[in-house]
Each structure stands twice: as structure tokens, then as C-alpha cells.
N, C-alpha and C positions, 0 to 999 in steps of 0.2 A: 239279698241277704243270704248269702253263707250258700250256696246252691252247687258248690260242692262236698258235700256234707252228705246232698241226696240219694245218690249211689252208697255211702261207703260201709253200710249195715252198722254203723255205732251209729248208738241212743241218743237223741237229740243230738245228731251234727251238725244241723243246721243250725241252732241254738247256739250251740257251741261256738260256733264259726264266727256268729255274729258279735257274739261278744269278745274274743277275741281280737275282731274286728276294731268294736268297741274303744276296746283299751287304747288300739295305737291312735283314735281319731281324738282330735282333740277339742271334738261336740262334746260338750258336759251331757247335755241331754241325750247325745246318742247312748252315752254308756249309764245313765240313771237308768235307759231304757231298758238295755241291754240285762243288766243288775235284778233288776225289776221280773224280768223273763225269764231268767234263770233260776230266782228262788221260787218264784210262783210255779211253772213247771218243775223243777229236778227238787228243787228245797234250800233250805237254808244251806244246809251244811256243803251240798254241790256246787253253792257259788265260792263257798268259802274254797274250796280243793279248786275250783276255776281260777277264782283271782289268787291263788297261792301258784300253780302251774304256771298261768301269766308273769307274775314274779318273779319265779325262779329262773325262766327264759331270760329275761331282761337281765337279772344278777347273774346268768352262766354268760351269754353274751359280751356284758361288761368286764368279767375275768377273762377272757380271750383275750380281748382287746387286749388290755391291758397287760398281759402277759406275752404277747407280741408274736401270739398264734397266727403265722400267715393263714391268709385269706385263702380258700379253695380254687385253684383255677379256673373252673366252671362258673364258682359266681365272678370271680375277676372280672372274667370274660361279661357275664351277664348284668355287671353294673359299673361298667366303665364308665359310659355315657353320663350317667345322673353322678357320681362319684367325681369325675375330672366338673362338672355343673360347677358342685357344692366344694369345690378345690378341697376334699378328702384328702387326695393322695400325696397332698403336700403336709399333713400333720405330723407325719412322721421324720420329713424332711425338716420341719420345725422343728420338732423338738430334739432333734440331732446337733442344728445348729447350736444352740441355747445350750448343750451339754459340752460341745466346742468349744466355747466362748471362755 
């Protein structure tokens, strides 16, 4: 759980970590857990500024996309494999076609 966190002198990173974790898994109970952890140690209002941070990644993320911000070489490089998997790299070659047509 979150065990990079341990080093990095911010409050509750570990915590942190995990819930972040949390969010992307798609155990309901991991992240009630997570929820759970967060307001009990930090408080009410620090889950709220957590799951609003989680949020906002997810909505900056999606405007990239969607704006058609190439991808960084370095992650190219480092998510070719699982990308060409899940035929990613053809989405956009879709929807090229589809504007062709």
C-alpha cells in the first residue's frame, strides 16, 4: 500500500497513495476502504480536496486527449507494449477514417 510515499517527507503519503490507488481499481471496497482512511486520519474536508485532485487528473487528462496533445516520447516508448495489446494506437487512425468518409 502506497510504499512510496515512505521516503518523501509529505503528511500522510502513504495514505495518500493508496487511495489514489483506490480510485483507478475497480474494487468498490477497496476504495470505501480507502475513503474510510482518509477521513478518519486527515478529515472530512482532506478527502474532499483528495477526491477533487483525483478528478481533476482524470478531466486534465481527458482534455489532452481530446485536444490531440501528442503523447510524450518517453511514455510512447514506455507504453507501446500494453497500447499496440488494447489496439490504442489505432483510435485515432479510426477516427481519421470516419472523417474521410
Amino acid at each position: 500500500m502506497g510504499e512510496a510515499g515512505d521516503d518523501s517527507g509529505i503528511p500522510h503519503a502513504t495514505l495518500l497513495i493508496e487511495f489514489a490507488e483506490a480510485v483507478l481499481d475497480p474494487d468498490e471496497n477497496r476504495i470505501a476502504r480507502a475513503r474510510k482512511a482518509v477521513a478518519e486520519t486527515m478529515g472530512e474536508a482532506a478527502l474532499v480536496d483528495a477526491a477533487a485532485v483525483a478528478g481533476n487528473f482524470n478531466a486534465i487528462d481527458r482534455v489532452a486527449d481530446s485536444t490531440g496533445i501528442p503523447l510524450e516520447p518517453e511514455k510512447a516508448a514506455m507504453t507501446e507494449d500494453f497500447r499496440s495489446a488494447l489496439g490504442i494506437n489505432d483510435f485515432g487512425k479510426a477516427r481519421s477514417s470516419e472523417a474521410a468518409e
